[in-house]
C-alpha positions in Angstrom: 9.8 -17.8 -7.4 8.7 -20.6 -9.9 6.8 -19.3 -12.7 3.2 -20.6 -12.6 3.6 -23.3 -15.4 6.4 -25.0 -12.7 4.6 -24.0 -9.8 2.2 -27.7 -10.2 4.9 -29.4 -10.9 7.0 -28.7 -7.9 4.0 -29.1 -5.6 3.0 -32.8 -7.1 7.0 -33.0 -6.5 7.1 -32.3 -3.0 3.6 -34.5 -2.7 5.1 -37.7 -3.9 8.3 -37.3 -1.3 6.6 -36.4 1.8 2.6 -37.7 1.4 1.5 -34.0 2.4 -1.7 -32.9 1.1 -1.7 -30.4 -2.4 -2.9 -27.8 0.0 -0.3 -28.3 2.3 3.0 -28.9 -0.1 1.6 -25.6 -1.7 1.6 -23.5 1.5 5.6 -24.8 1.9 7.0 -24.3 -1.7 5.4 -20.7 -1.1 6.7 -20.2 2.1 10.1 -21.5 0.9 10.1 -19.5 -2.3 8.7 -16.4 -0.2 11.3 -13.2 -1.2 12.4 -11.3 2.4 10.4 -8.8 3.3 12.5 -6.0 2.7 12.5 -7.1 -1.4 8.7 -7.1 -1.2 8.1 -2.9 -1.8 11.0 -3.1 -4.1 9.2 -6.3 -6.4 6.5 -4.9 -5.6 7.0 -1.2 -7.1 5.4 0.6 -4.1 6.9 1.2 -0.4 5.0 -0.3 2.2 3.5 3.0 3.8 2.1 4.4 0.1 0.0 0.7 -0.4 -1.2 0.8 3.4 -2.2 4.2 3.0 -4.5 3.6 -0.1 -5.2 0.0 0.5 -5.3 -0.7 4.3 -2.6 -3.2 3.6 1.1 -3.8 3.8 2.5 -5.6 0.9 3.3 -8.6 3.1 -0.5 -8.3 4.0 -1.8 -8.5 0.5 0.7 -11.5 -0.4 -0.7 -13.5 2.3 -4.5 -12.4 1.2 -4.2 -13.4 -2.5 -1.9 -16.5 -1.5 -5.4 -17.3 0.8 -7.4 -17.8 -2.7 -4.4 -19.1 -5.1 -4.3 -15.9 -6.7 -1.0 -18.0 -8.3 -2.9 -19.7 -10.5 -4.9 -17.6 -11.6 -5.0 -14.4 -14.7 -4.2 -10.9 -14.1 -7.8 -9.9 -14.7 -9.4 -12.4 -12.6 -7.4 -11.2 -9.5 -7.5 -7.7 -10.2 -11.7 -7.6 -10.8 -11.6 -9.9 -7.2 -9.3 -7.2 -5.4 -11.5 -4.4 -6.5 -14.5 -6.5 -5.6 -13.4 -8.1 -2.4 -11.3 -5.4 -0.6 -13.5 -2.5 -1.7 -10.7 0.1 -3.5 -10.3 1.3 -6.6 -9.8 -0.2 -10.1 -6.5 1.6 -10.1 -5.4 0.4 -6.9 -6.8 -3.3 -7.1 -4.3 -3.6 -10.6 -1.2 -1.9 -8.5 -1.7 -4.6 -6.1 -2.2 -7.3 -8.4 0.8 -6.4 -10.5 2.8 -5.5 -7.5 1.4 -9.4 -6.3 2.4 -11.0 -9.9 6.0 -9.1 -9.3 6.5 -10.9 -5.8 5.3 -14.1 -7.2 7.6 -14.7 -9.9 4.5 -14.2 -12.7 6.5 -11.0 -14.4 9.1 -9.3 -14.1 9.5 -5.8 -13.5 8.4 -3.7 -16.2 7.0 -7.0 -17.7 3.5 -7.6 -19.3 1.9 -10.8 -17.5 0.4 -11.7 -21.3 2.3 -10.5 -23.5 5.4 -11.0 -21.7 6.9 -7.9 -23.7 7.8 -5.3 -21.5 6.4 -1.5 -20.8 8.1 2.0 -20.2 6.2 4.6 -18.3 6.9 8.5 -17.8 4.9 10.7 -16.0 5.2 14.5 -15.4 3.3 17.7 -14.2 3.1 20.9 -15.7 2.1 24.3 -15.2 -0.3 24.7 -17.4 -4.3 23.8 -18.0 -5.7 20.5 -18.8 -6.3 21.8 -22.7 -3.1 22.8 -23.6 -0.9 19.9 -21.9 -3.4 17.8 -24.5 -3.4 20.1 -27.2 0.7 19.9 -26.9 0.5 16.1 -27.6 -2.3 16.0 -30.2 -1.8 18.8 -32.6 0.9 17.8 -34.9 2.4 21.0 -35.2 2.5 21.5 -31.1 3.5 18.1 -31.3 6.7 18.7 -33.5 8.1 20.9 -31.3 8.9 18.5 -28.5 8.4 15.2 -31.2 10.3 15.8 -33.7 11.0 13.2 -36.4 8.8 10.5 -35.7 5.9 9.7 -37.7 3.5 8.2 -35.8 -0.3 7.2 -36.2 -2.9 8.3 -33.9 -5.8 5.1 -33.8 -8.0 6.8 -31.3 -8.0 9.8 -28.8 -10.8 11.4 -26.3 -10.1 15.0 -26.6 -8.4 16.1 -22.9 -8.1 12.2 -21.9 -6.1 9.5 -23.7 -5.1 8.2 -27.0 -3.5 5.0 -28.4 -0.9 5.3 -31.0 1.1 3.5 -33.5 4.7 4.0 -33.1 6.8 3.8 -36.2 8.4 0.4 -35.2 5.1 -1.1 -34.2 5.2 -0.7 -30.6 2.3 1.4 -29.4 1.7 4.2 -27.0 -0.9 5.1 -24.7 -1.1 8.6 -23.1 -3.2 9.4 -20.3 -3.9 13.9 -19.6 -5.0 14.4 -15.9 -6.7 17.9 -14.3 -4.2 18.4 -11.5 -6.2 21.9 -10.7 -4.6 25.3 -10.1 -3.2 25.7 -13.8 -1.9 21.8 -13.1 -2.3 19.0 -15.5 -0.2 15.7 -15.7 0.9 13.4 -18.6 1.2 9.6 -18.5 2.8 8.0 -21.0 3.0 4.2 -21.5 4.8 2.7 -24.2 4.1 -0.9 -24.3 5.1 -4.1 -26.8 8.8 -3.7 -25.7 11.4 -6.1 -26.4 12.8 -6.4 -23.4 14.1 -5.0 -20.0 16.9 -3.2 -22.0 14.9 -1.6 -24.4 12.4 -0.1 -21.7 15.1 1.4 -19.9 16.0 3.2 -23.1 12.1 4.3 -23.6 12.1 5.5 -20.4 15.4 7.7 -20.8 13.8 8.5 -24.3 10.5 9.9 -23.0 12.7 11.8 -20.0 14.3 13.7 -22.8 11.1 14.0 -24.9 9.1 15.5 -21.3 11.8 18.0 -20.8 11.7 19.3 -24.5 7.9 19.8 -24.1 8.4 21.5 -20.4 10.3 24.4 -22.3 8.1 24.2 -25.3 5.0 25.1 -22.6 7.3 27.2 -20.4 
């Protein structure tokens, strides 16, 4: 797929050879530059059944909704506050489909930040233990040390049993996210965003892999 800076310029292309209408020449270089539908739950980061089930549409479905209002053209927020809006479903769901939407599209690539364009890692994992501790493990340096060793980071803001933002030694940053799974259950997410590129996330990701198992036998 074009990116979105090329995507004018192809339709005023196709215009001047065949004297369709913009409306029209854009409908065909989409169609054209359409990926098969059996790349669309792989692009798009979700299978098929898992979107349909929390958003009442396929991934085929949803490109053909936000291709209806030239979602193409227009910023991540914009399409994600018009998903939530519009289709009735959550904020977390409306920016799954709008980032799964930008993937199929062509406007980032997977793993990508739509305005940035630096790239993201993500880890997430449950443990068997309360909401309290799981965050307790992550902001109390001397928990922290156990399964962190050896980086010296900077915490710029944290809601006690929530989130926090923090400065990474290399100026990347990293936001982590503590969930109440119930029953002794509690979940960290960790994001680690300003990434280089598609090579250095995948070595974030094996990085935090590591980083989870260490602090699954330091709360074991």
């Amino acid at each position: 797929m074009p990116k979105r800076k090329d995507l004018k310029r192809l339709i005023r292309e196709r215009m001047d050879k065949t004297g369709e209408s913009y409306t029209a020449a854009r409908a065909q270089i989409l169609k054209l530059s359409t990926p098969a539908d059996d790349r669309l739950a792989e692009l798009g980061g979700m299978s098929d059944d898992a979107v349909a089930a929390k958003t009442g549409r396929t991934w085929k479905q949803w490109v053909r909704e936000l291709d209806a209002f030239d979602a193409i053209s227009m910023p991540h927020r914009d399409i994600a506050k018009r998903v939530q809006s519009d289709y009735e479903i959550s904020g977390w769901w409306a920016q799954t489909v709008t980032v799964g939407y930008e993937r199929i599209r062509g406007l980032r690539e997977i793993g990508q930040r739509r305005d940035t364009k630096t790239f993201e890692a993500s880890k997430s994992k449950t443990f068997p233990v309360e909401l309290a501790r799981l965050y307790s493990a992550v902001a109390d340096e001397s928990d922290r040390r156990l399964w962190l060793p050896d980086v010296d980071l900077a915490i710029r803001t944290q809601t006690e049993n929530k989130s926090m933002r923090i400065s990474w030694p290399d100026g990347t940053s990293v936001h982590i996210y503590v969930y109440d799974k119930g029953a002794s259950k509690s979940q960290l997410v960790v994001q680690h965003v300003g990434l280089a590129d598609k090579a250095d996330a995948e070595g974030r990701k094996q990085f935090w892999t590591e980083r989870f198992a260490s602090l699954a036998d330091v709360l074991a």
